[in-house]
N, C-alpha and C positions, 0 to 999 in steps of 0.2 A: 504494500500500500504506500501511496505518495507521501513522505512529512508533510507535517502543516510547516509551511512559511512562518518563520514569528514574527510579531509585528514592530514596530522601530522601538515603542515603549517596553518588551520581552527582553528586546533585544540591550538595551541602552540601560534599563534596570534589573541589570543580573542574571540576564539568559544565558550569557559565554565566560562573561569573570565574575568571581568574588571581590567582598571588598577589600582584600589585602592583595589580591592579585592586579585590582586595579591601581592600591598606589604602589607598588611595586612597578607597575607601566607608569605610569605618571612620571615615578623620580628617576628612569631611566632616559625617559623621553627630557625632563627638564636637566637632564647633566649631558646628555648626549649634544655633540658640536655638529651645530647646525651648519657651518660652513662650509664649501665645496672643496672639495679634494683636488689638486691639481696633478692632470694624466700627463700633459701633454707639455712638461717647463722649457722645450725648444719650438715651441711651437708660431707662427706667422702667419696674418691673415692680406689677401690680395683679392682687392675688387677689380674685378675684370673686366676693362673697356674695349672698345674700336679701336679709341685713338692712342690711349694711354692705360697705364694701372697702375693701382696705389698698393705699396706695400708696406703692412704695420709690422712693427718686429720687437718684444720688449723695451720697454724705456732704458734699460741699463746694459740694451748691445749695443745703442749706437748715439752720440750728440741728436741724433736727430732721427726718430724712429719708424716716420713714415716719411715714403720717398714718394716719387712717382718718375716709373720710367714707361719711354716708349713703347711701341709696339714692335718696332722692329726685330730683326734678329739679333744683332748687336747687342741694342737696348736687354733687350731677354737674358744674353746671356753673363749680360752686365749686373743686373738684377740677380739672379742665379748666383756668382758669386760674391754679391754681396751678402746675402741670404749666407751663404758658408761662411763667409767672415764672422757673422754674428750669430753663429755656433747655433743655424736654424737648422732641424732636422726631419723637420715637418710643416707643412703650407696645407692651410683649408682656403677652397675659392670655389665661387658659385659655377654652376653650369651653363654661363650667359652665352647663348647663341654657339656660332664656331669658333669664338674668338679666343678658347680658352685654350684647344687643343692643341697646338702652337707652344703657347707657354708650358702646358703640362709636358710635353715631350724635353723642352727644354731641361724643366728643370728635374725631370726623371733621371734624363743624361750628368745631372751633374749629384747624384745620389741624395734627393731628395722625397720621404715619402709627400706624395698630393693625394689629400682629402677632397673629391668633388661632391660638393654638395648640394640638394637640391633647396633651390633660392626657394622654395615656399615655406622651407621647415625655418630659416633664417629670415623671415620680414613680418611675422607676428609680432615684433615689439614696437611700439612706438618709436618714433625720433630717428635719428641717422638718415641725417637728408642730405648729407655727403659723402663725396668715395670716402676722405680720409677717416670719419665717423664709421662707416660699413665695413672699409679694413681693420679698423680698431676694433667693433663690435667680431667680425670673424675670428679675429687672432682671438679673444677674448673666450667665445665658446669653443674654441678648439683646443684653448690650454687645459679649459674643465671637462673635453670630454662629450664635449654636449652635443657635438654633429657626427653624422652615418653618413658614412662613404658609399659612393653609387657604383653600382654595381657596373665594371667593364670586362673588357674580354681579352686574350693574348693578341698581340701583333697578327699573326696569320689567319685567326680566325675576321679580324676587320679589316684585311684584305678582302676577305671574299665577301663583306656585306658593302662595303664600297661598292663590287663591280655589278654584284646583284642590284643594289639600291638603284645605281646606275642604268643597265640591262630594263630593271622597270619602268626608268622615264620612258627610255627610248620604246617600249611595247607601250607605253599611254601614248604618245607622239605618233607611233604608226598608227594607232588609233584614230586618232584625230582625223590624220592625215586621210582614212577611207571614209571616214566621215563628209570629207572635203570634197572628195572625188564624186562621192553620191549626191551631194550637194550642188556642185556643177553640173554633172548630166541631170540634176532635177529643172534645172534653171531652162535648160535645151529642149525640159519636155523629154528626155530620153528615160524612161522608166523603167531601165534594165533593173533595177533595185525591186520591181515588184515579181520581174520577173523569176529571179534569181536569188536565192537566200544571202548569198555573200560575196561581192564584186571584187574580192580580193583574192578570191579564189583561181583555179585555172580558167574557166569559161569568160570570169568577169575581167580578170586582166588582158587575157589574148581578146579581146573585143576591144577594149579600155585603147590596148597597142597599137589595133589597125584602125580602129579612130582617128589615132595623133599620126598616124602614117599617112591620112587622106581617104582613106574609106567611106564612102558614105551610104553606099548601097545595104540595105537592112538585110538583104536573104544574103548577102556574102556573109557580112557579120554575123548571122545564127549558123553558116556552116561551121564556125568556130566552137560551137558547143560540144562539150566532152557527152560522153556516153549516157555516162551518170546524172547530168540533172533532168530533173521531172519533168520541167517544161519542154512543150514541144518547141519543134523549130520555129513554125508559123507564129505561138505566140512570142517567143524570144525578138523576131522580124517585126513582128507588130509594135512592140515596148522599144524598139531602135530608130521608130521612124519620129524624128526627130528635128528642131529647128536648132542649125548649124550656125554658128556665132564664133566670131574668131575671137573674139575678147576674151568667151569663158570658155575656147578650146585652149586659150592661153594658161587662164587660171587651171583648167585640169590639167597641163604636163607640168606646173608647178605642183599641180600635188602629187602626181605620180614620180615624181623627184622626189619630192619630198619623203615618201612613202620607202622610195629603192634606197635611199639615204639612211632612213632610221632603219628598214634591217642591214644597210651594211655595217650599221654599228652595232646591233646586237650581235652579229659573227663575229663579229670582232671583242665585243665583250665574252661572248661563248667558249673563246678561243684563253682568253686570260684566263677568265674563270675556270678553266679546266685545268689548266697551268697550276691555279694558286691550290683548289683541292687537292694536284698530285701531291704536292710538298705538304699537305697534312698528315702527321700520322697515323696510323689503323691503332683501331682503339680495341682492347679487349676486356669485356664486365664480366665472371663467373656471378652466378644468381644464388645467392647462399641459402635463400629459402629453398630454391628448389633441389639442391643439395640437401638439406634438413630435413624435407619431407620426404614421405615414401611412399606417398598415395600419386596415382598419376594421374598427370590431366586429362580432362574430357575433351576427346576431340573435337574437331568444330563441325559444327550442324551440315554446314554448306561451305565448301569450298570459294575463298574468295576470290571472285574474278578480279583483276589490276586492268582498270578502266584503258583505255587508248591514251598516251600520252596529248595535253593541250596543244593547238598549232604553234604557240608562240613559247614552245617548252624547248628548252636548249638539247643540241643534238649531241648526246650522250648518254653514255649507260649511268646515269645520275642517280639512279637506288643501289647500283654495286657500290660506287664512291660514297654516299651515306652511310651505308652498312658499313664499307671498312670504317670509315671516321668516327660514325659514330655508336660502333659496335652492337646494336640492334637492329632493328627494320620500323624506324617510325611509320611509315604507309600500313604497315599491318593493323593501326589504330582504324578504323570507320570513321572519315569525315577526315583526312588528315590522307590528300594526296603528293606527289611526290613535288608539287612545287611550293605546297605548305611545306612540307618538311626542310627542305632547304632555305627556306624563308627563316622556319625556326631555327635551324643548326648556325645560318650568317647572322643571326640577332642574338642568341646567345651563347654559339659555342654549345660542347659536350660536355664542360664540367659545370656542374653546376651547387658545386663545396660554396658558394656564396652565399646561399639561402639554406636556413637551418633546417628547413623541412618545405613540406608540398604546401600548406598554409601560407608559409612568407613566399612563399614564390606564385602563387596566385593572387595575392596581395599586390606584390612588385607587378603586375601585369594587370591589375584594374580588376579584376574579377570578383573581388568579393566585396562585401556591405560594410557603413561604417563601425567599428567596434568602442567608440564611445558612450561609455555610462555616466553617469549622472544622477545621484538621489537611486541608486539600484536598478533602473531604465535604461535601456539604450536611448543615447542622445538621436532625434533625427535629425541627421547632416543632407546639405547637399552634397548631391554625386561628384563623386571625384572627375575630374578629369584628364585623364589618362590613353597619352598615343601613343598605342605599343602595336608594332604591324604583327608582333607574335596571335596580342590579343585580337587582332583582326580576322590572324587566318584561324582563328580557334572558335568563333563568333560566326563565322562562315561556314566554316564544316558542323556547326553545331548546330544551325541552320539546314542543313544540308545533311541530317539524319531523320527528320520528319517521315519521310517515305522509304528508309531502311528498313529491310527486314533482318535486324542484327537486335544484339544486347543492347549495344549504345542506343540504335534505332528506337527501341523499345522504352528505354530508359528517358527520351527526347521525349518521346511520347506521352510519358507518364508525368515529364516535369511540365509540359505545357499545360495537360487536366487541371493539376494544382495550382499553377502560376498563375499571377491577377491580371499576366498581360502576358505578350509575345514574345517581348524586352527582354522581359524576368528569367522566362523558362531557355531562351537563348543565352544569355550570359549565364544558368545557373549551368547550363550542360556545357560551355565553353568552359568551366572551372571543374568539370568530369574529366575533359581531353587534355585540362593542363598536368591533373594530375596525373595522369598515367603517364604523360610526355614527364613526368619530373621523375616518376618510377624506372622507367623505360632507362632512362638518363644516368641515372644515379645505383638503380640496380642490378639493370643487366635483366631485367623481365622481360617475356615476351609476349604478347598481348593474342590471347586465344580469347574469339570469339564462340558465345555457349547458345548465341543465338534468341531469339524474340521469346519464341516460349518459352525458356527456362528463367527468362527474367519477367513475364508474366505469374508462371506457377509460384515463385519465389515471393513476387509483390503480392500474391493472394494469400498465401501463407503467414506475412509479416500482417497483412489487414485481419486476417481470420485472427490471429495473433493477439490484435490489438484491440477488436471487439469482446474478445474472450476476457478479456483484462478489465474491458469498462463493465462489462456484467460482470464479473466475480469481485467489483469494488463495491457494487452498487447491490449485491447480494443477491444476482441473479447467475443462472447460467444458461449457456447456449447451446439448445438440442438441436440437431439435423431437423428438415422437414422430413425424411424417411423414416425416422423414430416417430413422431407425434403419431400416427394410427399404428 
């Protein structure tokens, strides 16, 4: 049966101490030194500008304790070893834009720990409405200890989200660009788009080509159609017959430029990118629970099919190269295909010893609710806001379990019934696939699907479970209807 709650009056007059236990608490509390303990007595704070940055350093390292140098590289490394001079061994500074990443390499180079902290945890206090205040204020909480460093990654692994990050302008950019294209033949009347599902395809380009070559005959241009599209000729001929303008046949080879331009830079990123994977090393996880146990797993209901790779997915055996790196099979997750997975492995790396568990690390990525109390309540905050492209592709695949016929599938299913919106149950099940990507990660598990029904019969079991519980509180119990006659 559930305790009763006590009420603050139980509680406050003698429910947890006695009266000598309470002045016992009392006079340890009244001798106990309230003042802060200092972590951190080489410690220096640096507000990080565009043009310039201030640096505060103890009063007793220098005549004069906050500086302010350039941005340059000079400047930097000028700065840098002033910082050494004045026996600094440790720098906290905000995450302000990219202006900081520059400085931080700097001064890594010259063996200095950098504390990057994130500027919201640091502007809750009144006042400091200048650098040399906000450096002073930073040195200030970093001698006591009072800021969390942000979470980064090794050199090679941020090679490879550079070129990824990259790789994905350039596929929004060809985006655009057929958008462009469709756009001009709409302008001509040419309604090859209604004809054809995607102009960027073979039928829609070799049409697009003899266009800008001077074609203008409509049954030439549908003998260009490949086998495979649905439409017939005749209507293909019909959606080409078109008013010809030289102005926006101009603007269409600027986009079809445009267009051959942003994939020859994704080759060319595809080409790096595969470069910087080689030079990663193969990672190996033994799984200690499954070592430990001795019961075997159930194998999976259905066989899971691996979807056809996306068009604008790099040409490469991209799930061998994750597997070695990252010594599992994250694709083996439902909702989590192989260019989420490399999404997630360029954003955070394979190790993932920086978060103490699956809680701080769904945390660190926007997923879960605020945990402030107040008066024994949760405080209602507004939502965080948080840009994590991990949390995106995990919000997406999570999205994208609805019509699964998997556990996860099932499990999406079940949190959307419960949830007071669509939001809810998508971000609750996006915080399902982080944890397993944190398990996956950190254990070496490997993700066997048990399938829809087994996570039905279970959720019926756990509710049979729970009805059984409110009747035997309430001094009832629950017969079958096959027993009543």
């Amino acid at each position: 049966m559930q305790k009763r709650r006590m009420s603050t009056f139980e509680r406050l007059t003698g429910g947890c101490l006695n009266r000598n236990e309470r002045r016992k608490l009392a006079r340890r509390v009244a001798t106990a030194d309230p003042s802060l303990s200092i972590i951190n007595c080489n410690a220096a704070g640096i507000d990080v500008g565009n043009e310039s940055h201030f640096v505060a350093v103890p009063p007793d390292r220098d005549p004069n304790p906050v500086r302010e140098f350039g941005c340059w590289t000079a400047a930097l490394k000028e700065m840098a070893q002033w910082l050494v001079d004045c026996r600094i061994d440790t720098v906290a500074m905000q995450s302000t834009g990219v202006y900081w990443i520059a400085l931080y390499d700097v001064l890594e180079q010259h063996g200095i720990r950098v504390v990057l902290a994130n500027a919201y945890h640091t502007k809750t206090v009144p006042g400091r409405k200048t650098d040399v205040q906000e450096s002073q204020w930073l040195m200030k909480l970093h001698t006591y200890g009072l800021l969390r460093d942000s979470f980064r990654m090794p050199q090679q692994i941020e090679c490879v989200r550079t070129i990824w990050r990259l790789r994905d302008r350039h596929v929004a950019e060809a985006a655009r660009t057929v958008q462009h294209m469709q756009k001009a033949l709409t302008k001509m009347n040419v309604q090859l788009a209604n004809a054809i599902s995607d102009i960027s395809g073979m039928t829609g380009q070799a049409i697009i080509a003899a266009i800008l070559r001077g074609e203008r005959d409509p049954w030439v241009l549908a003998e260009l159609r490949d086998g495979r599209i649905k439409a017939t000729k005749e209507e293909i001929a019909r959606s080409l017959e078109g008013n010809w303008r030289e102005d926006i046949i101009f603007e269409l080879q600027q986009a079809v430029d445009a267009y051959q331009f942003a994939h020859k830079q994704i080759g060319e990123c595809d080409r790096k990118l595969q470069a910087y994977l080689a030079t990663l090393p193969a990672r190996t996880l033994e799984s200690a629970e499954a070592v430990e146990t001795s019961q075997p797993i159930e194998p999976k209901v259905k066989k899971r099919k691996y979807r056809k790779p996306a068009a604008n997915a790099p040409q490469m055996d991209l799930r061998g190269e994750l597997r070695r790196i990252c010594g599992v099979d994250l694709t083996a997750i439902d909702g989590i295909n192989i260019m989420g997975a490399l999404t997630i492995v360029s954003e955070i790396g394979t190790d993932l010893s920086g978060f103490p568990d699956e809680n701080h690390f769904a945390s660190w990525l926007g997923l879960t609710g605020p945990k402030d109390i107040s008066g024994g309540k949760p405080v209602r905050a507004k939502k965080r806001k948080v840009n994590n492209r991990v949390a995106d592709v995990l919000r997406l695949g999570a999205a994208g379990l609805l019509n699964s016929d998997t556990w996860l599938g099932a499990r999406a299913r079940h949190l959307r019934r419960k949830a007071k919106t669509p939001a809810v149950a998508v971000k609750a099940m996006a915080r399902q696939l982080a944890v397993l990507v944190y398990r996956l990660l950190t254990r070496g598990q490997s993700w066997v699907d048990r399938g829809a029904e087994r996570f039905e019969q279970k959720q019926q079991q756990r509710d049979l479970a729970a009805l059984s519980a409110q009747a035997s509180a309430r001094g009832f119990r629950l017969v079958p209807v096959s027993q009543i006659n």
